[in-house]
C-alpha positions in Angstrom: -0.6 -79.3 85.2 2.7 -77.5 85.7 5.2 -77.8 83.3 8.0 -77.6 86.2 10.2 -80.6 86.0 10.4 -82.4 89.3 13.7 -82.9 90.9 14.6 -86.2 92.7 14.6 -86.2 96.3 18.4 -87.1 97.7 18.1 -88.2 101.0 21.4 -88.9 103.2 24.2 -91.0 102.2 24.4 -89.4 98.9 27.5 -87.8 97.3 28.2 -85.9 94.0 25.4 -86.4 91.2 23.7 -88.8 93.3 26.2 -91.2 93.9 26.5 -93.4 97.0 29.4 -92.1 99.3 32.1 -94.7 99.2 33.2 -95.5 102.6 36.4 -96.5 103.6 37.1 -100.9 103.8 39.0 -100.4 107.0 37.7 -97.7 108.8 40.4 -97.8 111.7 43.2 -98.4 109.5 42.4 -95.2 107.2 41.7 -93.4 110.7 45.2 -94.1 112.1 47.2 -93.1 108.7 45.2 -89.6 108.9 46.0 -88.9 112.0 49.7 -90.0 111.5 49.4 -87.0 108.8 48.1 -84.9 111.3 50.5 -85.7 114.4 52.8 -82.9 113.0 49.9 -80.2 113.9 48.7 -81.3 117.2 49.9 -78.4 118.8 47.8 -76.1 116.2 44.8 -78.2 116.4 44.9 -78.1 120.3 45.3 -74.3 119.9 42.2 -74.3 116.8 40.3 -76.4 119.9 41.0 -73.7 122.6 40.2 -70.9 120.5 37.0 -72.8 119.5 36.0 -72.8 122.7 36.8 -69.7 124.4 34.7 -68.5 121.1 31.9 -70.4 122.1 32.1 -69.4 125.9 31.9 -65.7 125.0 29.2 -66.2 122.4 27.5 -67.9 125.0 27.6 -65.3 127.8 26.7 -62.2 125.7 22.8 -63.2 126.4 23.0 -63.5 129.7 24.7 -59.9 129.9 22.1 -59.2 127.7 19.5 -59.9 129.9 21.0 -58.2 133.0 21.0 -54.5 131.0 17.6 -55.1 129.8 16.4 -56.3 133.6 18.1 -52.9 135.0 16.5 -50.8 132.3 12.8 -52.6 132.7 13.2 -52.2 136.6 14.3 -48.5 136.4 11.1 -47.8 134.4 8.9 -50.1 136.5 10.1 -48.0 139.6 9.6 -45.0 137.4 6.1 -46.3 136.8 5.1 -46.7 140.2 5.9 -43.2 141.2 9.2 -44.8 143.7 10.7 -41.1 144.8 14.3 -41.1 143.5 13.4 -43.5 140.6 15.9 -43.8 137.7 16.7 -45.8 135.1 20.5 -46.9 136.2 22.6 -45.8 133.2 25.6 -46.4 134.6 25.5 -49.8 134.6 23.9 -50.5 131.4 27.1 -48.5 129.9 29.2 -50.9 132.3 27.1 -54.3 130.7 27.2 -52.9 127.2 31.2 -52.0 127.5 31.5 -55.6 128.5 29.1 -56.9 125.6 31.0 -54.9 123.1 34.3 -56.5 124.8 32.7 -59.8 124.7 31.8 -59.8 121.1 35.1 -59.0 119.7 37.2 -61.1 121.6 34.8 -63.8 120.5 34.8 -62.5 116.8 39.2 -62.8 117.1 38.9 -66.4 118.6 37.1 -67.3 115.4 39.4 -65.3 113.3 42.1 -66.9 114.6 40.4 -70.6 114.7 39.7 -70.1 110.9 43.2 -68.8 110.4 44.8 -72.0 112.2 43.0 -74.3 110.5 42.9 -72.7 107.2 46.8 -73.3 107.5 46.5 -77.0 108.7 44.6 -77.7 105.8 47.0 -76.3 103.8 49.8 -78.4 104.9 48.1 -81.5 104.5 47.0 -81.0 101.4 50.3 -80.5 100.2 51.8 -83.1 102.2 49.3 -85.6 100.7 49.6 -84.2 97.2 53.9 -85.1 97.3 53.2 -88.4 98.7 50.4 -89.0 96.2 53.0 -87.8 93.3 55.8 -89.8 94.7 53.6 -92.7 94.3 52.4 -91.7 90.7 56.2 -90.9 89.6 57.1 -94.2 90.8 54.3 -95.9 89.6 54.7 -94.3 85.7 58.2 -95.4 86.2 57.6 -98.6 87.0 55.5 -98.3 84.0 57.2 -97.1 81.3 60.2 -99.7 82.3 57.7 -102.7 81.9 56.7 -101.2 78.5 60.0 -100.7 77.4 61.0 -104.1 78.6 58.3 -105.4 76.1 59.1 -103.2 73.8 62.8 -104.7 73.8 61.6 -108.5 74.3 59.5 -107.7 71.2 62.0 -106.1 69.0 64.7 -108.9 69.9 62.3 -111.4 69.0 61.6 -109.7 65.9 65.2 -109.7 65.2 65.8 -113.3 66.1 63.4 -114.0 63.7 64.9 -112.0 60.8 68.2 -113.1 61.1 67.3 -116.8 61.3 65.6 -116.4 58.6 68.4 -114.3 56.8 70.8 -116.7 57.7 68.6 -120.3 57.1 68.6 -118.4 53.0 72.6 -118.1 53.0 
């Protein structure tokens, strides 16, 4: 036997500490006010959107270019290989494919750069925005507060004072 303690298996659904995710009571409703948040960024999100993409497309076609310098280079040495006069490995335009690939990669590596950047910013801003709203609400709400307790307080203290003097003056 292995003294190693077992850990519980979390399957999906599970949040911090193994606590259920809460989910939202109406979904749509709490869907509309975020994206009333986020209407003032559209035009950076449709700009994190293109740049996501155009990322993706170059990542995408690298391979392929890829493929096309490694088919010249294994059909230069196959020609080579068979004893073709003239044969040669076409250097040329494996420079020309790997110039591209090189292109390729870093305007895909900016695109991401600049995706993260966006977004990073986005983020920001609503996190903010929702953090003033959020201590709006709690300033107003310890406001609201503190006037109800104070309101007590003074119902109390008259009370108490009403008392006393009723009494004070029911001994005169």
């Amino acid at each position: 036997m292995s003294n190693k303690r077992r850990m519980p298996k979390r399957g999906p659904g599970h949040g911090h500490m193994g606590m259920p995710v809460q989910k939202p009571k109406h979904f749509r409703r709490t869907f509309r006010r975020l994206m009333g948040y986020l209407k003032p960024h559209y035009p950076l999100l449709f700009a994190v959107f293109a740049a996501a993409i155009l990322s993706t497309i170059f990542t995408i076609i690298a391979p392929k270019l890829m493929g096309n310098a490694t088919t010249k280079l294994f059909e230069g040495m196959m020609m080579k290989i068979k004893g073709v006069p003239g044969a040669r490995i076409d250097f040329d335009s494996i420079w020309d494919i790997v110039v591209t690939l090189v292109i390729l990669y870093i305007l895909s590596a900016l695109f991401t750069f600049l995706m993260q950047y966006l977004m990073s910013g986005v983020a920001q801003k609503m996190v903010y925005t929702l953090r003033n709203r959020s201590m709006k609400n709690w300033h107003a709400c310890r406001w609201a507060t503190m006037m109800r307790i104070l309101m007590v307080m003074y119902s109390a203290a008259r009370s108490t004072i009403r008392k006393t003097s009723a009494t004070h003056y029911s001994k005169v």
